[in-house]
ZASEZA-436067 format. One record per residue (C-alpha): residue in one letter; x, y, z. Coordinates in Angstrom, 1 decimal, padded with zeros to 4 digits. Example, Ala and Ser with C-alpha at 12.3 -4.5 7.8 and 13.67 -1.06 7.14 Angstrom:
2
+---------+--------+--------+--------+
: residuo :     xx :     yy :     zz :
+---------+--------+--------+--------+
:       A :  012.3 : -004.5 :  007.8 :
:       S :  013.7 : -001.1 :  007.1 :
+---------+--------+--------+--------+
//
This chain:
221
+---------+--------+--------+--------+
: residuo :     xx :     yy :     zz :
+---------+--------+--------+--------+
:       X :  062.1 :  088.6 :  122.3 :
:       X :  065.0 :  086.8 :  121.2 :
:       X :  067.8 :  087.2 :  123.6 :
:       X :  070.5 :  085.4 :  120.7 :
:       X :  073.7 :  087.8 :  120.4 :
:       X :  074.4 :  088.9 :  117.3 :
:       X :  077.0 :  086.7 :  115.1 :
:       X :  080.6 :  087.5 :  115.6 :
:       X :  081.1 :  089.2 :  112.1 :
:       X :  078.4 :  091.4 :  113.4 :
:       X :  079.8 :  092.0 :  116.5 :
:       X :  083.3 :  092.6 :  114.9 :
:       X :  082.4 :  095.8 :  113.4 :
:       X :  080.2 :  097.9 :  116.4 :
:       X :  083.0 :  099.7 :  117.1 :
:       X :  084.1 :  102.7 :  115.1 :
:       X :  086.4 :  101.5 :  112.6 :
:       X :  089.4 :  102.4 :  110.4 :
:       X :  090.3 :  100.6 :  107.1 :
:       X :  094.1 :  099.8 :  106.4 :
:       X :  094.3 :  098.0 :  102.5 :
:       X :  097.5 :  096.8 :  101.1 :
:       X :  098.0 :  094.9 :  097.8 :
:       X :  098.8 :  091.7 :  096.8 :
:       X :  102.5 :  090.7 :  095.2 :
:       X :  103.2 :  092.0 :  091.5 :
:       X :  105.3 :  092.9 :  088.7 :
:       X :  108.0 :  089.6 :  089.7 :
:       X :  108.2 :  090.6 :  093.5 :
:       X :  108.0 :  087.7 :  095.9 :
:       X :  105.7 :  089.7 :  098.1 :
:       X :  104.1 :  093.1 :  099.1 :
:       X :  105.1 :  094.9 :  102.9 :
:       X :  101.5 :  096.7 :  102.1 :
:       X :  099.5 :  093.3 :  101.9 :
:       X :  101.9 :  092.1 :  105.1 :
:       X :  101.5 :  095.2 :  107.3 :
:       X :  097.7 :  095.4 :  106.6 :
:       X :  097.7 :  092.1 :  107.5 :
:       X :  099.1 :  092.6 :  111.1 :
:       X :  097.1 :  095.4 :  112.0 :
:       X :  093.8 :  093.2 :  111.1 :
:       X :  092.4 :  093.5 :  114.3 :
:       X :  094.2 :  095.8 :  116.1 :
:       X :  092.5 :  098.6 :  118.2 :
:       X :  094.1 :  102.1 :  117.7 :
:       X :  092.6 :  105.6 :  118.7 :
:       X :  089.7 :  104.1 :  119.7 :
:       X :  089.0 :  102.3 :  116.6 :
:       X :  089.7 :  098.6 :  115.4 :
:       X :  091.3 :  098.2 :  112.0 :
:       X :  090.0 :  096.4 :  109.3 :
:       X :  092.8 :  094.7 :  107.1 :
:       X :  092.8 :  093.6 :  103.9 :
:       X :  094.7 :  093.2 :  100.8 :
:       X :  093.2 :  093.9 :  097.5 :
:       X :  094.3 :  092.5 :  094.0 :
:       X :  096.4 :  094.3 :  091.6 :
:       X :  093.5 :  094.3 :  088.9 :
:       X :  092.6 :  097.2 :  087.5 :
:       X :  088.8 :  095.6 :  086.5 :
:       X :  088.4 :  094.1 :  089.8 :
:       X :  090.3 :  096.3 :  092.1 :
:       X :  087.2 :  098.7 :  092.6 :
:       X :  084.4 :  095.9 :  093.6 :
:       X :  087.2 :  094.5 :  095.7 :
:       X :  088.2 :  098.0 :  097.6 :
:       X :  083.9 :  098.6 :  097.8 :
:       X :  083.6 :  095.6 :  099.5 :
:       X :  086.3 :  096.0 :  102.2 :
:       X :  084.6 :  100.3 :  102.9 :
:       X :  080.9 :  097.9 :  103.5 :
:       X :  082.5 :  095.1 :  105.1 :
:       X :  084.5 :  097.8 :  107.7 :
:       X :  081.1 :  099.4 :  108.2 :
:       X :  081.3 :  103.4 :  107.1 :
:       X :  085.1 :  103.7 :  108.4 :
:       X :  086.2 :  107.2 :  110.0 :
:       X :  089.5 :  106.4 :  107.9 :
:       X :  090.5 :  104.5 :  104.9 :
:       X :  093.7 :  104.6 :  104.3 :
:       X :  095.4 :  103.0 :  101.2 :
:       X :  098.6 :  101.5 :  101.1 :
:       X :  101.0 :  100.2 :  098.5 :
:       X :  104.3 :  099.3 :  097.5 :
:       X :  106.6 :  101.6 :  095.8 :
:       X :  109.9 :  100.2 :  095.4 :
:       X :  112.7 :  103.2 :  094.2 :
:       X :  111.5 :  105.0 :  097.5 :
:       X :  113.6 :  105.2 :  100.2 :
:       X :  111.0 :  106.3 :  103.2 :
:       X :  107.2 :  106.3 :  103.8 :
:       X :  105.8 :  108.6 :  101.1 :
:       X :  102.5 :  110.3 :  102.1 :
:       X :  100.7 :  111.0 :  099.0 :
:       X :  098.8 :  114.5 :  098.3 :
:       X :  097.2 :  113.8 :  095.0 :
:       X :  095.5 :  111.3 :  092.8 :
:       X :  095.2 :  112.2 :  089.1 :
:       X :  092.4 :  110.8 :  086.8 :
:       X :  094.9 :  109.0 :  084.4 :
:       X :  095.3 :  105.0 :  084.3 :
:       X :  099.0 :  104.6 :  082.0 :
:       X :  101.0 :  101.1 :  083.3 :
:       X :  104.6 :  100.9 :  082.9 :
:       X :  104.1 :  096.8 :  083.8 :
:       X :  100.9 :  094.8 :  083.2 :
:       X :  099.1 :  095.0 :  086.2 :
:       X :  098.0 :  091.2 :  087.4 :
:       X :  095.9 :  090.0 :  085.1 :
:       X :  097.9 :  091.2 :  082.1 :
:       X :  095.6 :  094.4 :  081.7 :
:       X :  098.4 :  097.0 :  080.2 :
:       X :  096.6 :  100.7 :  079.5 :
:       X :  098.3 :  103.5 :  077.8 :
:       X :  096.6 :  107.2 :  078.5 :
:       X :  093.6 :  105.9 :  080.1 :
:       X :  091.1 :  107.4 :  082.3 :
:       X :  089.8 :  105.9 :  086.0 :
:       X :  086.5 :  107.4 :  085.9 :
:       X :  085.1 :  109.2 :  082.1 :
:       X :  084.3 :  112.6 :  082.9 :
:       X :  085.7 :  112.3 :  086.3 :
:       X :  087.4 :  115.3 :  088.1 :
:       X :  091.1 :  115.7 :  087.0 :
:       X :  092.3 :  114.9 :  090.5 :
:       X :  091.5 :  114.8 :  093.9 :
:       X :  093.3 :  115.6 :  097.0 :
:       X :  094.3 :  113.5 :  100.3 :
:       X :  091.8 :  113.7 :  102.9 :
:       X :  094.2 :  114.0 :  105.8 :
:       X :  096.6 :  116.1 :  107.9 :
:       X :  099.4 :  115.9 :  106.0 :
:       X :  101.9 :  118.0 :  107.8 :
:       X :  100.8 :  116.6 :  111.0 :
:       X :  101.3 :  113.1 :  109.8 :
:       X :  105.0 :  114.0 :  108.8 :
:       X :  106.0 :  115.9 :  112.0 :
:       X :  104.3 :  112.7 :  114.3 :
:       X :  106.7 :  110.3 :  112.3 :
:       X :  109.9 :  112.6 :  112.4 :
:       X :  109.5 :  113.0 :  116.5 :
:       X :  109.3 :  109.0 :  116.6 :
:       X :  112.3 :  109.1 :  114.4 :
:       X :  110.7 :  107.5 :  111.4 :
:       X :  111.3 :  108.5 :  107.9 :
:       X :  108.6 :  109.7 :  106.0 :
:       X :  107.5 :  112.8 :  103.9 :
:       X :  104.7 :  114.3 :  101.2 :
:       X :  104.6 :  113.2 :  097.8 :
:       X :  103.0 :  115.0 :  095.5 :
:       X :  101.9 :  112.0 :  093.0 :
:       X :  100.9 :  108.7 :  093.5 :
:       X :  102.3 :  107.5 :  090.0 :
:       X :  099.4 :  106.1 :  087.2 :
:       X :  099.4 :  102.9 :  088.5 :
:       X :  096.7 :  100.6 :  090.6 :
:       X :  097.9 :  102.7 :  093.1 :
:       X :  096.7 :  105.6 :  092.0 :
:       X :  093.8 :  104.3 :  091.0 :
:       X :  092.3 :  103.5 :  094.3 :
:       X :  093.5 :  106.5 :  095.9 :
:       X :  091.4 :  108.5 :  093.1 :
:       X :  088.1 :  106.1 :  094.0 :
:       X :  088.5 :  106.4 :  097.9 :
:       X :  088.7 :  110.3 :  097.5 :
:       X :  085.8 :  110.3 :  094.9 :
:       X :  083.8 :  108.4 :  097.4 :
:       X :  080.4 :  110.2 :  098.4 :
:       X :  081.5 :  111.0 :  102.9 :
:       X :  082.6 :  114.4 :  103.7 :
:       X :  083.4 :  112.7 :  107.4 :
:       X :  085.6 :  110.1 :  105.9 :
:       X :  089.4 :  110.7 :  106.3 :
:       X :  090.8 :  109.1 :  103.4 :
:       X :  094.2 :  108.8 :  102.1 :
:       X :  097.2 :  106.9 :  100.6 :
:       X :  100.8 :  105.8 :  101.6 :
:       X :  102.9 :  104.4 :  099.4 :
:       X :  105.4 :  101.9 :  101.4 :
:       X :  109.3 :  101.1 :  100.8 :
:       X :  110.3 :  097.6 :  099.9 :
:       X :  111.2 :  096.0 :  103.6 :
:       X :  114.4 :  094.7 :  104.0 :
:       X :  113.3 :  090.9 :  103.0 :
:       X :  111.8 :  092.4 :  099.4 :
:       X :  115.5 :  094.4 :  099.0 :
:       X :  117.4 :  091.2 :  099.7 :
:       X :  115.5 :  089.6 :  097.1 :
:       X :  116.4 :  092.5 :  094.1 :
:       X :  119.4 :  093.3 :  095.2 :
:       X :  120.2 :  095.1 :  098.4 :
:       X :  123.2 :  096.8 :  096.9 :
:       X :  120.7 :  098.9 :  094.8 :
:       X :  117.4 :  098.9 :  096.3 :
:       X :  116.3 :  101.0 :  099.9 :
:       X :  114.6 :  099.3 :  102.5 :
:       X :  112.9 :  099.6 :  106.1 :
:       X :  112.0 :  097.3 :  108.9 :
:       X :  108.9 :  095.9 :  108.4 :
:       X :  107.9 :  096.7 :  112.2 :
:       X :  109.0 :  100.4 :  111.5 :
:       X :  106.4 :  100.6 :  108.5 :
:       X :  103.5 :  099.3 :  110.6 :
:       X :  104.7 :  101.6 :  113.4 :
:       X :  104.0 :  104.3 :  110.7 :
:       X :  101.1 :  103.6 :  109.9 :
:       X :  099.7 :  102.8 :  113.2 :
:       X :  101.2 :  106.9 :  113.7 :
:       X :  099.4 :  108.0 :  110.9 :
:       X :  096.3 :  106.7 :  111.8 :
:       X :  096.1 :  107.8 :  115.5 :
:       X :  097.2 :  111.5 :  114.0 :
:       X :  094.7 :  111.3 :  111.9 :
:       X :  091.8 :  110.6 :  113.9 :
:       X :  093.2 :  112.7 :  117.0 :
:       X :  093.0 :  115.6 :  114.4 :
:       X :  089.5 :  115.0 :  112.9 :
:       X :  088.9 :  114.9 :  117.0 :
:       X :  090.1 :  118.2 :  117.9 :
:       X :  093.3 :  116.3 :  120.3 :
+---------+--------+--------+--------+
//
């Protein structure tokens, strides 16, 4: 019998995990605090569970492959939890819904611009967040971070992946989206007299919130 340990990337991933995916830079903005956040907590242990990071493209023909290869590559996650930029918002922004529509303001990466699309033919209309939203809120306003439920993700890429997470076949998978303010670096660069910001360290602190209120829910703690 062979007594080799298994490679590292195997090894990685024995551990429950939890999936945290930003997005990449877009529509002129010099960067993403989703994609840098997700980034940081690439590794981390929270709850329990190490986090997968990774930052998907803002493509809607590739963004599904790329988001179904992170869920395998985590190894069926107890959490995914989607994250993306929304820049007129002034706090973290839970989101409760994702609606079967695909309808860009801006071309998305690739130059793809859809008018009254759909994200799945036949799909359901929408689907709902698979997480305790109220608890989430209450966890971030006793740390004294801003945050609250939104009731739309937008039409956007954003959206999108929120709708194909929750469509996802795992009634034991939490699964959810948080749509992120610009951090102070991103509201320098539009304009800081006109655009809201937080600290980068208090968005990942959020998140890292949301996660462990999450999972100590689906837990019973």
């Amino acid at each position: 019998m062979s007594t080799q340990s298994p490679p590292a990337a195997s090894r990685l991933f024995f551990a429950p995990t939890v999936l945290v995916t930003g997005f990449e830079p877009f529509g002129g903005h010099t960067l993403n605090p989703s994609a840098i956040v997700a980034r940081a907590l690439d590794g981390a242990t929270i709850a329990g569970h190490r986090v997968v990071g990774r930052v998907l493209p803002v493509d809607t023909t590739t963004v599904v492959a790329a988001l179904e290869a992170a869920i395998a590559e985590a190894g069926a996650p107890a959490l995914v939890l989607c994250t993306g930029l929304a820049a007129d918002r002034a706090s973290l922004a839970l989101e409760r819904t994702a609606v079967n529509v695909l309808s860009f303001d801006i071309p998305d990466n690739a130059g793809n611009q859809i008018r009254e699309g759909l994200i799945r033919q036949n799909g359901d209309a929408a689907h709902f967040a698979k997480l305790p939203l109220d608890d989430i809120v209450a966890a971030w306003r006793s740390a004294g971070i801003p945050g609250y439920v939104s009731e739309t993700a937008g039409t956007y890429i954003c959206n999108q992946v929120f709708y194909e997470v929750l469509a996802l076949k795992g009634p034991s998978m939490l699964s959810g989206f948080l749509h992120l303010p610009c951090s102070h670096e991103l509201a320098i660069a539009r304009g800081a007299a006109r655009t809201p910001s937080l600290a980068l360290e208090t968005m990942q602190t959020g998140v890292e919130i949301l996660i462990a209120t999450a999972l100590g829910t689906a837990h019973g703690a």
